[in-house]
Backbone as a ProteinNet text record, in pm:
[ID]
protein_1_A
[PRIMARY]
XXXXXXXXXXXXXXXXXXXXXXXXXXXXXXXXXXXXXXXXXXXXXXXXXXXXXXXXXXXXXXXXXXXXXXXXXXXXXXXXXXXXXXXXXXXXXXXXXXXXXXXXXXXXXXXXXXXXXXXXXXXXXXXXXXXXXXXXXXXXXXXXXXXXXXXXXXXXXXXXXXXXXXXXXXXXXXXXXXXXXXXXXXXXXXXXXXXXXXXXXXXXXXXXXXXXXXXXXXXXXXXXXXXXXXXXXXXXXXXXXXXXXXXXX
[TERTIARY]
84	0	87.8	79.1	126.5	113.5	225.5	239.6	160.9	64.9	10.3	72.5	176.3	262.1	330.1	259.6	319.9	470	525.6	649.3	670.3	543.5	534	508.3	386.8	420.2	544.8	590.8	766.1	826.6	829.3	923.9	889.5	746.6	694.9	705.5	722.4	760.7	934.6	998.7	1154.7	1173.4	1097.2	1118.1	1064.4	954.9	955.1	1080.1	1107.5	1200.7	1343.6	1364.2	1486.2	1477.1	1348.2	1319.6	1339.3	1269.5	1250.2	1350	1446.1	1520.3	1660	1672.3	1820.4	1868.6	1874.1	1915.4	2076.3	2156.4	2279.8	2220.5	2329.8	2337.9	2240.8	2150.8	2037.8	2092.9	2107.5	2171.8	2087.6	2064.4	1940.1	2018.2	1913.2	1876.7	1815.8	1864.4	1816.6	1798.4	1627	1597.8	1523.1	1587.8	1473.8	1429.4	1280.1	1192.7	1174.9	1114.1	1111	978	850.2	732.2	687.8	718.6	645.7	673	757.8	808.1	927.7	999.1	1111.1	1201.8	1310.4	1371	1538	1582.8	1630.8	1787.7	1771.3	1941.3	1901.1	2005.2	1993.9	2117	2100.4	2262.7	2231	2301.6	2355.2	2347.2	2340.1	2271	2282.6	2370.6	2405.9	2333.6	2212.7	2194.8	2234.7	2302.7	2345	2264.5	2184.3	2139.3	2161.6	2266	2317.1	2231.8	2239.7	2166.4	2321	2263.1	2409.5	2370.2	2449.1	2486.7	2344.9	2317.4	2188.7	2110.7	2074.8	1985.9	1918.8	2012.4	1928.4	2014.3	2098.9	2109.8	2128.4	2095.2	2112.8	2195.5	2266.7	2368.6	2331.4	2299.5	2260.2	2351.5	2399.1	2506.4	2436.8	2458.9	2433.4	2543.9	2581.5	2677.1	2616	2640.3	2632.4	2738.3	2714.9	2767.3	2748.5	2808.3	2728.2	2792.1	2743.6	2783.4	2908.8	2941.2	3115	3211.6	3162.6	3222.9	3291.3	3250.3	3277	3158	3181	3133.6	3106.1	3045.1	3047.2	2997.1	2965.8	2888.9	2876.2	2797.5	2671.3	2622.3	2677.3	2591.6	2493.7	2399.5	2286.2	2255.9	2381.6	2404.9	2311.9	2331.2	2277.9	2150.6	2044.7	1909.2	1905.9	1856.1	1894.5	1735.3	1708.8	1602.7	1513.2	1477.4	1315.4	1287.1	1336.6	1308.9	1343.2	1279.7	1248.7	1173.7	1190.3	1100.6	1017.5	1025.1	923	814.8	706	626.3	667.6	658.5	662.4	548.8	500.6	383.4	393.8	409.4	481.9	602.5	567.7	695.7	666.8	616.2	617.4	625.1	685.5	763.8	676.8	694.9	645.4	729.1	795.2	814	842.2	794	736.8	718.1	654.9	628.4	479.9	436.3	333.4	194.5	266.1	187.2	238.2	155.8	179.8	209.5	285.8	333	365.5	257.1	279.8	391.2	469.6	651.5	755.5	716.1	766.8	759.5	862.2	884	805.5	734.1	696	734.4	768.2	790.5	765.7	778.2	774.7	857.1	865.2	908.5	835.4	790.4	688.9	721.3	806.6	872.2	804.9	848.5	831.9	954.5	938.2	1056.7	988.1	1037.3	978	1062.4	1104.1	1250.2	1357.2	1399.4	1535.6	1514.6	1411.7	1396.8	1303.1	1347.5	1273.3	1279.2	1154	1121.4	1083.5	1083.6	1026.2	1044.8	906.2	922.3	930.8	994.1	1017.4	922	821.7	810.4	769.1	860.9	860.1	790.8	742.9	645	775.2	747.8	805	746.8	827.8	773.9	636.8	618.2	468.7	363.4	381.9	337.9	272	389.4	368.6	482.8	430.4	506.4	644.6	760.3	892.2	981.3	924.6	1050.5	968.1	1059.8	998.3	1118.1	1153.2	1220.9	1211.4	1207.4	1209.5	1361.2	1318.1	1425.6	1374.3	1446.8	1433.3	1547.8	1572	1679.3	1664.8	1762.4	1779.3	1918	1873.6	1974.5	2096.5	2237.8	2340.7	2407.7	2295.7	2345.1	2225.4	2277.8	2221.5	2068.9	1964	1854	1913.5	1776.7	1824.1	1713.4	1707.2	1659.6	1439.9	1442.9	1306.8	1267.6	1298.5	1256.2	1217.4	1298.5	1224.4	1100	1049.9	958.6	861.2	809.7	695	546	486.1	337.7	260.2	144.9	40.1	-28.6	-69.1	-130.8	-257.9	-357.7	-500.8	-515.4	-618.9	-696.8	-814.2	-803.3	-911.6	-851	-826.2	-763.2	-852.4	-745	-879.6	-742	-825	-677.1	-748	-635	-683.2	-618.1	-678.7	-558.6	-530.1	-442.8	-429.3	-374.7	-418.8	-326.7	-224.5	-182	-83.8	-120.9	-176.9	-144.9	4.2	-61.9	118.2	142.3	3.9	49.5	93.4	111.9	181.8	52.4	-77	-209.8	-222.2	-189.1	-220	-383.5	-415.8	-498.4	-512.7	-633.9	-627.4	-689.1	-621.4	-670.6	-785.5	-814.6	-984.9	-981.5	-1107.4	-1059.2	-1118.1	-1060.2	-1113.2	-1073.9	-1122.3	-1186.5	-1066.9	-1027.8	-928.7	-943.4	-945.2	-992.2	-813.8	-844.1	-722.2	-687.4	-498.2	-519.8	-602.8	-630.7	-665.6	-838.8	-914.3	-1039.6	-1068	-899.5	-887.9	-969.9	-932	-936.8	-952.2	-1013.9	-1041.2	-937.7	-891.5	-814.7	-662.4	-632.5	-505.6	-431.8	-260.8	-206.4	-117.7	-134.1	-49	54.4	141.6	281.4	315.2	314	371.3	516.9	625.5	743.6	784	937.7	988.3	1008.7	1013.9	995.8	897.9	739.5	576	598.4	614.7	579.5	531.6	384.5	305.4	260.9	235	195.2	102.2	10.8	-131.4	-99.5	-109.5	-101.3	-131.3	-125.3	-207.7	-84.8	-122.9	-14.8	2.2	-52.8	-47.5	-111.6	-61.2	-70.5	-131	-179.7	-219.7	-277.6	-259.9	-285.2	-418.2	-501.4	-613.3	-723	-714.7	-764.4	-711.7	-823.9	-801.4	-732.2	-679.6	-574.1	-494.8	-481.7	-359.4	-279	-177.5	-84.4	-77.2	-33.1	-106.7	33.1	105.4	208.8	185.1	208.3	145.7	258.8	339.7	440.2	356.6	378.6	365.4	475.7	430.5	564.1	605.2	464.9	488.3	392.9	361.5	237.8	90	158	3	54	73.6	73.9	153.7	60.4	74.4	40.2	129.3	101.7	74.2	34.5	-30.7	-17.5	30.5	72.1	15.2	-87.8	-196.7	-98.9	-55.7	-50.9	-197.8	-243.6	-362.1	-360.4	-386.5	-403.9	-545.8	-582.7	-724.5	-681	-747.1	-722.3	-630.2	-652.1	-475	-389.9	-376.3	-236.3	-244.4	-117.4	-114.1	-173.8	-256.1	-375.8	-341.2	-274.4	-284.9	-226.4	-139.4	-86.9	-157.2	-211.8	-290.7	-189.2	-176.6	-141.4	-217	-235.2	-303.8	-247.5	-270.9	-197.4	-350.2	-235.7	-336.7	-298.7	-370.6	-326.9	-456.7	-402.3	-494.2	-584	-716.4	-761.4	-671.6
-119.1	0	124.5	242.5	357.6	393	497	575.1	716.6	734.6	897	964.3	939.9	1061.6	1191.3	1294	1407	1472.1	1520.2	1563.5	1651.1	1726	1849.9	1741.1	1682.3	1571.8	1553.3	1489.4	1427.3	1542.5	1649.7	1745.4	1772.9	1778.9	1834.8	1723.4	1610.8	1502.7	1511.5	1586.5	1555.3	1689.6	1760.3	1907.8	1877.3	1780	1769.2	1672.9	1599.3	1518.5	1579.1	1739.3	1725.7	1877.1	1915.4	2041.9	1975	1829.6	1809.2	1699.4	1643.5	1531.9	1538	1605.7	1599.7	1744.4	1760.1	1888.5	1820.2	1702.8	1647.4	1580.5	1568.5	1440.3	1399.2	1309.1	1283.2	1205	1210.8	1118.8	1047.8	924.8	893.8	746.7	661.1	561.7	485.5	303.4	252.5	91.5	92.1	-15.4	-133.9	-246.5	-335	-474.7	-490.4	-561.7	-650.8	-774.5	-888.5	-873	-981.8	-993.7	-960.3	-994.6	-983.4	-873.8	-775.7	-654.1	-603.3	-758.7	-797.7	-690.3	-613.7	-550.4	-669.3	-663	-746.3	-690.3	-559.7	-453.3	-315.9	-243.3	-131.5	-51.4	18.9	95.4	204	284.9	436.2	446.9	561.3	546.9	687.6	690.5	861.4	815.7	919.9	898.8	997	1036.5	1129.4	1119	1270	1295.9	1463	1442	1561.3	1618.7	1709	1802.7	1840.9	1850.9	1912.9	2037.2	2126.6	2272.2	2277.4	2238.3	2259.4	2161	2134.8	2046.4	1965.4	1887.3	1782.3	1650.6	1615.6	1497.9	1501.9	1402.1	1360.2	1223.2	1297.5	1181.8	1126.6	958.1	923.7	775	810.6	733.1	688.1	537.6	558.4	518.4	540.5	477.6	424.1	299.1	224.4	211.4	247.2	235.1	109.7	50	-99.6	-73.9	-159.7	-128.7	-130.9	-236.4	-231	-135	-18.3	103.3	47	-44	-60.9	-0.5	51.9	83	17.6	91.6	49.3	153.4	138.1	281.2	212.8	227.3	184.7	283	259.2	401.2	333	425.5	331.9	470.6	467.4	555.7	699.9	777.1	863	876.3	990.7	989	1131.1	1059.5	1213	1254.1	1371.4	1473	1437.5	1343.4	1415.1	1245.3	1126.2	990.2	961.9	967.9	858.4	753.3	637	586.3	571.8	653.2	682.1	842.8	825.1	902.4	1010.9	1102.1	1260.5	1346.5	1350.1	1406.3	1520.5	1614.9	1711.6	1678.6	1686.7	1624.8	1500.3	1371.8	1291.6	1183.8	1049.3	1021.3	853.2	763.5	640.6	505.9	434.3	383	202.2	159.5	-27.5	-93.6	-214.6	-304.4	-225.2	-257.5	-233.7	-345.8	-447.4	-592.3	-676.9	-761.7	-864.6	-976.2	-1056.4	-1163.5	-1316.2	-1421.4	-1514.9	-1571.5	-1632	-1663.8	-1558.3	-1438.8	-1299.6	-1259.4	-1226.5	-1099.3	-990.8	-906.5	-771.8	-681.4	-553.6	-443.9	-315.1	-238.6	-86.5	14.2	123.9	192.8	329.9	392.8	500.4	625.5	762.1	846.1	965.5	1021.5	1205.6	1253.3	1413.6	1532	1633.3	1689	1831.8	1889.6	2003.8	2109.2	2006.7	2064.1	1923.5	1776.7	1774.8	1599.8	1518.4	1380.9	1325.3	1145.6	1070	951.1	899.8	736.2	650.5	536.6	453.2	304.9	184.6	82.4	-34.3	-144.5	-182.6	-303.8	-404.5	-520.4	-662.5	-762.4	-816.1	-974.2	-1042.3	-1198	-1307.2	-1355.5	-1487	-1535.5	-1562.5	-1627.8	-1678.7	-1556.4	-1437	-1371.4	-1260.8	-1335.3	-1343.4	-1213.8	-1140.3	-956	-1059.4	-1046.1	-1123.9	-974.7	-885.6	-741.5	-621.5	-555.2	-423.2	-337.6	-203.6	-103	14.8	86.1	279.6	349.7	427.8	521	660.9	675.5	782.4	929.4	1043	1121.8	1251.8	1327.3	1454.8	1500.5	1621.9	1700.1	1726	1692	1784.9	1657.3	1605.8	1526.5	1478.4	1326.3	1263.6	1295.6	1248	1317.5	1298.1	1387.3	1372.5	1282.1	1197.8	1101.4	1177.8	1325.7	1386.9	1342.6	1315.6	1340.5	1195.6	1119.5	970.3	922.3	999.3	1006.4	1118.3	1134.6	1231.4	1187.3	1273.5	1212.3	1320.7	1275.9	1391.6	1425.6	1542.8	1678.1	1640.5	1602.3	1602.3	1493.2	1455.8	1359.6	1407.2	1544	1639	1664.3	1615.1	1689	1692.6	1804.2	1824.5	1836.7	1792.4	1764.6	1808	1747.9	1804.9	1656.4	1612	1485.3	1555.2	1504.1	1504.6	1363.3	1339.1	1236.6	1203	1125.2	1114.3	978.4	1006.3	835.8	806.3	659.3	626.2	664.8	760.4	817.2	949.9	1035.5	1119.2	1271.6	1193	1289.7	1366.3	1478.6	1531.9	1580.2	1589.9	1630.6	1726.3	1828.5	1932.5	1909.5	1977.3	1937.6	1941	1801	1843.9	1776.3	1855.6	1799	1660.9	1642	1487.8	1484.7	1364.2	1315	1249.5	1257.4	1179.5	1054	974.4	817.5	778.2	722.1	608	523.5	490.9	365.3	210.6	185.7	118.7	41.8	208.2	192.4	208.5	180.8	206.2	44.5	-43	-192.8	-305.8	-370.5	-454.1	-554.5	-592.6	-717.9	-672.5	-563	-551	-546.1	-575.1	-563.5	-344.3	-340.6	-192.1	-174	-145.6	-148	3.8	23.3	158.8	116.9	212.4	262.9	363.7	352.6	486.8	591.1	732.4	833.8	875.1	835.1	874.2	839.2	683.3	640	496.5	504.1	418.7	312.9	220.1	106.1	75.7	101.6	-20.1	-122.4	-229.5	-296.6	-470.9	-498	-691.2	-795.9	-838.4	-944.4	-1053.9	-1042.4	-1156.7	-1103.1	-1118.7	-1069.8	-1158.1	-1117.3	-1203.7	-1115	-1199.2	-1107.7	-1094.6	-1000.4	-1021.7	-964.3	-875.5	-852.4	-702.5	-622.9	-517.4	-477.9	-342.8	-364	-240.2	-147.2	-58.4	-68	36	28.9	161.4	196.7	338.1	332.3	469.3	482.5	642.5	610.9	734.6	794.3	938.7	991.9	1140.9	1099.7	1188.2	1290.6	1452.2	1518.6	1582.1	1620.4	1695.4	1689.5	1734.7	1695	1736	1861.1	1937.7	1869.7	1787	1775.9	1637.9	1574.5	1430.3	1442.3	1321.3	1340.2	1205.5	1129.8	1004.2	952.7	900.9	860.4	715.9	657.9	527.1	523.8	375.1	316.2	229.7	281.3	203.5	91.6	-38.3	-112	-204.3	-209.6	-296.3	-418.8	-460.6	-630.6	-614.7	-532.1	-506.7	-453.4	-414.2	-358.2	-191	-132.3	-12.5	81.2	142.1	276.6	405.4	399.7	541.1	568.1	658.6	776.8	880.5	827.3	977.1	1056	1137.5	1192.8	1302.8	1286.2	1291.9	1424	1531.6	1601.4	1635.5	1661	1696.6	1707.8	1882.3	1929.4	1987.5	2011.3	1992.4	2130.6	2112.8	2279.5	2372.9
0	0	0	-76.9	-96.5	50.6	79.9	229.8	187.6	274.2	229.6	332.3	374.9	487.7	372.8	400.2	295.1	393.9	274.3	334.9	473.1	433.8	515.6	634.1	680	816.8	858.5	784	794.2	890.6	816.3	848.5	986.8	1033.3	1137.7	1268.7	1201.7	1322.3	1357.5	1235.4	1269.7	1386.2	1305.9	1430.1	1575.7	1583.7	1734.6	1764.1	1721.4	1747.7	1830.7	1688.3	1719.5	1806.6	1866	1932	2062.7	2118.2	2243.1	2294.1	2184.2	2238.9	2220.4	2085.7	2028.2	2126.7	2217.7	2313.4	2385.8	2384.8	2437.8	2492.2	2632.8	2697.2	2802.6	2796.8	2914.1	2979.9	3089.4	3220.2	3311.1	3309.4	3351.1	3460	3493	3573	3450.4	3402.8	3374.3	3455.3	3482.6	3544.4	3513.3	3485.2	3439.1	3524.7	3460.1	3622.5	3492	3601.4	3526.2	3511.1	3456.6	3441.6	3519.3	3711.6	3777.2	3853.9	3794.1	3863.8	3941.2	3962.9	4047.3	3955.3	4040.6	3993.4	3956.3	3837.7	3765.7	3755.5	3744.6	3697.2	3675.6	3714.4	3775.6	3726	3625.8	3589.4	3534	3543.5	3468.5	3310.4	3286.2	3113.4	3088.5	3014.1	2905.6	2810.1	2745.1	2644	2568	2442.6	2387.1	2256.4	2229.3	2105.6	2038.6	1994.3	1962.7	1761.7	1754.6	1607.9	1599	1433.7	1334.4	1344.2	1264.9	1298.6	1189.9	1072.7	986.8	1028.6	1124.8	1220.8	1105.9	1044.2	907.9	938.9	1119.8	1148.7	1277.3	1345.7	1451.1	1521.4	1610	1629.1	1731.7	1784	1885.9	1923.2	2066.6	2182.5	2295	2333.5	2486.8	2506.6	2665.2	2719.2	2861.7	2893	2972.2	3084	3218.1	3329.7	3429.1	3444.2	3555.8	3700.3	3785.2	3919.8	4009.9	3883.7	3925	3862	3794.4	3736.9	3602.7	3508.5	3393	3314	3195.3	3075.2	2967.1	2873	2748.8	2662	2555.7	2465.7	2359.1	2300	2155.1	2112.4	1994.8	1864.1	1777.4	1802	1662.2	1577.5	1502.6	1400.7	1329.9	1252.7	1284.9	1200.4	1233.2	1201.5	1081.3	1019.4	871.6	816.5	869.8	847.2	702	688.8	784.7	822.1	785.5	796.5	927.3	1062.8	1166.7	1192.3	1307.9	1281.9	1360.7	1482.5	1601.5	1523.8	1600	1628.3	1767.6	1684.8	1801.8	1794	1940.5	1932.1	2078.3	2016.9	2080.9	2177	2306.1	2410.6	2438.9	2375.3	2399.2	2224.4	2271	2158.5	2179.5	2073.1	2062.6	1975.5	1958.5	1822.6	1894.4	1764.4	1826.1	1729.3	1798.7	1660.4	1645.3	1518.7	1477.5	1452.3	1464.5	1431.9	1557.6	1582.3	1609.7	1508.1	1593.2	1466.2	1532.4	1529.2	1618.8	1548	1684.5	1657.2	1686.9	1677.5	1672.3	1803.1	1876.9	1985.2	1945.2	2018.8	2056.6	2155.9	2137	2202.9	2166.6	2243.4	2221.1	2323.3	2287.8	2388.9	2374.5	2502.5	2489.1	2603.8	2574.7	2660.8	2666.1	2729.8	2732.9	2754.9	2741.2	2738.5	2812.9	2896	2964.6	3006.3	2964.2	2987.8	3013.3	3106.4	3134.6	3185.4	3190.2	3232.2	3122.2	3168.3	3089.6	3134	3076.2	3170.7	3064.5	3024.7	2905.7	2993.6	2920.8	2979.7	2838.1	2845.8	2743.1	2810.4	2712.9	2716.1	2627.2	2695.9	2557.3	2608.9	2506.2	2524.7	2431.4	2464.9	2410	2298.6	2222.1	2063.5	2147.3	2250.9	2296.5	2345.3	2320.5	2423.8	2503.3	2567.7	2739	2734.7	2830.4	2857.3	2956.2	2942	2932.3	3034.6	3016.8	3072.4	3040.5	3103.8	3129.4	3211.4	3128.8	3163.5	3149.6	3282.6	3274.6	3265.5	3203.6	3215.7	3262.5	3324.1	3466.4	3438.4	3323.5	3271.8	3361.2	3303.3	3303.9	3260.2	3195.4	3085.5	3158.3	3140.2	3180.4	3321	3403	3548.5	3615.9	3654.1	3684	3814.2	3760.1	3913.6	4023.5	4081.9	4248.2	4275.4	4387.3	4465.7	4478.1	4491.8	4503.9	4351.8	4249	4104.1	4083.5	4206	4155.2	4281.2	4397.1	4418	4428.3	4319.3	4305.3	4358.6	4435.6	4520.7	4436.1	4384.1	4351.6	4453.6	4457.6	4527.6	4577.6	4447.7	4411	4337.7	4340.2	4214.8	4140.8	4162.5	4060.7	3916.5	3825.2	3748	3591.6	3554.5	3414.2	3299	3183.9	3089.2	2921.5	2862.5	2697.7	2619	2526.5	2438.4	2281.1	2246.3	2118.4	2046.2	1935.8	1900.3	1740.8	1702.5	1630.9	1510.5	1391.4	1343.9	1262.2	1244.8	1194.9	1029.8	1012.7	881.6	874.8	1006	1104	1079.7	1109.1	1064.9	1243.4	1278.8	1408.1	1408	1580.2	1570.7	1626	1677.7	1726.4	1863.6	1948	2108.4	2157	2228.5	2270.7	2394.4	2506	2620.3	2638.8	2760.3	2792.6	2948.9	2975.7	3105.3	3178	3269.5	3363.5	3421.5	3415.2	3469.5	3523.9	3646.5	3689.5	3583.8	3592.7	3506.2	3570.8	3650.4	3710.9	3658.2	3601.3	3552	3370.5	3336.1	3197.7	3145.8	3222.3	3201.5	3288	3334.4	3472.6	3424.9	3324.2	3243.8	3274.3	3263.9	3237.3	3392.9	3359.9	3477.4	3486	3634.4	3605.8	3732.7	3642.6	3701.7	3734.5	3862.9	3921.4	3946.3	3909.6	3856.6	3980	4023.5	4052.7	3954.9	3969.9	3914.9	3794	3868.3	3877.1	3747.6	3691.3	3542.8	3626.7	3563.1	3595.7	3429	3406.7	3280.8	3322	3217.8	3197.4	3088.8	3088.2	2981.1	3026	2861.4	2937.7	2930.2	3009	3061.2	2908.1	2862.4	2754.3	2624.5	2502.2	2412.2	2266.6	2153.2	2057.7	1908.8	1860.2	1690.8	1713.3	1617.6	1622.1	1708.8	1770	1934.7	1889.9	1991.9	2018.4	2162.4	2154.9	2303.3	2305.7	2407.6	2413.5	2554.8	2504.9	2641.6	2681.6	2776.2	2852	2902.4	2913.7	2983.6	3045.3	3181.8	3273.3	3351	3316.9	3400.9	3437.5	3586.4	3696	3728.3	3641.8	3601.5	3727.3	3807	3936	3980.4	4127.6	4211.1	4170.1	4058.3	3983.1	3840.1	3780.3	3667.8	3628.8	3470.1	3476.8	3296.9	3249.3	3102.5	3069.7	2972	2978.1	2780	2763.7	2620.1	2573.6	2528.6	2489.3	2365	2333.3	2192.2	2201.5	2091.4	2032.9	1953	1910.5	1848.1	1815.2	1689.8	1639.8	1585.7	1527	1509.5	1379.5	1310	1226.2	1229	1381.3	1400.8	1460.5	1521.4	1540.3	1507.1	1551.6	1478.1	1537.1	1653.2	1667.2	1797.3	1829.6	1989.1	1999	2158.1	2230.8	2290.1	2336.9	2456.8	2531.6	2623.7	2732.5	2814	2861.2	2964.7	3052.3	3171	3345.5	3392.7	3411.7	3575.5	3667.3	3792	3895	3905.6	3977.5	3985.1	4022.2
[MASK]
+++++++++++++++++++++++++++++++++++++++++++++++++++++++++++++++++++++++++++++++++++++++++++++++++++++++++++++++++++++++++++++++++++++++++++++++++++++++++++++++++++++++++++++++++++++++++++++++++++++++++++++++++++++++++++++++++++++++++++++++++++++++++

């Protein structure tokens, strides 16, 4: 099938891209829990996404710190204006499988950006599956957080918000408000995983072609304010990113 993504889209997804992420080095906490939440490994994480001087590439590094003070660093080479392959939808970003595929691993990874900080969570199902891992990343621009940034408590549970969303033919929409619900009352089926530094997951423990289903990733930016990013999927696959913002009266 022909792509109806017009250029002008393109361009407008590379500019959020490289407005809210490609800013240097994010210094973060990377943690990953097993299925059942058990915390699994725990290490340090530069992510480097640097813009060219004609902001038409992006260079992207992590470097890996472990507990015994060894390193490493991995480049996954650079990103050239206007072709990515995540979705940017304003300060918040998306990119995954799009299908299910029995035999096939699934994953995604689904973040935000807000001035100098920033938080994303990963998660993978198995060839059978079954959700196998799960990892946050916990940043901030310039040096590593402080210990307050990874427990954030909200204020209120009044809150009033606006969504917009994103398809994967990069069609935006225009903001309209909407209603605040717990993740908790998104789905009686699904399991939800609360996270240090206020990134909370809705999503189903077990996965399958065919079926309708999203995953909800919920970061709690500050005690008045919370942003909320849904991958959508129908029985053929990926349809669409909300994002969600809320803040309190």
């Amino acid at each position: 099938m022909k792509s109806t993504i017009t250029t002008d889209d393109r361009l407008k997804n590379w500019d959020n891209f490289a407005s809210y992420h490609a800013l240097g080095d994010w210094y973060g906490y990377l943690i990953r829990h097993s299925s059942e939440g058990e915390v699994i490994d725990f290490l340090k994480c530069i992510r480097s996404f640097n813009l060219s001087q004609d902001r038409s590439e992006i260079y992207h590094q992590n470097r890996y710190i472990y507990a015994d003070g060894k390193s490493r660093s991995k480049s996954f080479g650079s990103y050239k204006k206007p072709l990515v392959e995540a979705l940017y939808l304003d300060n918040s970003f998306s990119w995954g499988s799009t299908h299910i595929t029995p035999g096939s691993s699934f994953g995604f990874e689904t973040g935000f950006r807000l001035e100098n900080r920033g938080s994303s969570a990963v998660l993978m199902y198995d060839e059978s599956g079954k959700n196998s891992r799960l990892t946050i990343h916990i940043e901030q621009l310039g040096s590593f957080p402080n210990e307050a940034s990874l427990a954030i408590k909200e204020s209120s549970n009044k809150w009033k918000g606006y969504l917009k969303y994103l398809t994967p033919d990069l069609v935006m929409s225009d903001a309209e408000a909407c209603e605040y619900k717990p993740l908790d009352e998104l789905s009686d089926r699904y399991q939800i995983f609360a996270a240090c530094g206020g990134i909370s997951i809705c999503y189903p423990r077990q996965i399958e072609s065919g079926i309708e289903m999203f995953f909800a990733v919920d970061w709690l930016v500050a005690p008045t304010r919370r942003q909320r990013a849904i991958r959508h999927y129908d029985r053929s696959g990926f349809t669409l990113l909300t994002l969600q913002t809320f803040t309190t009266d």
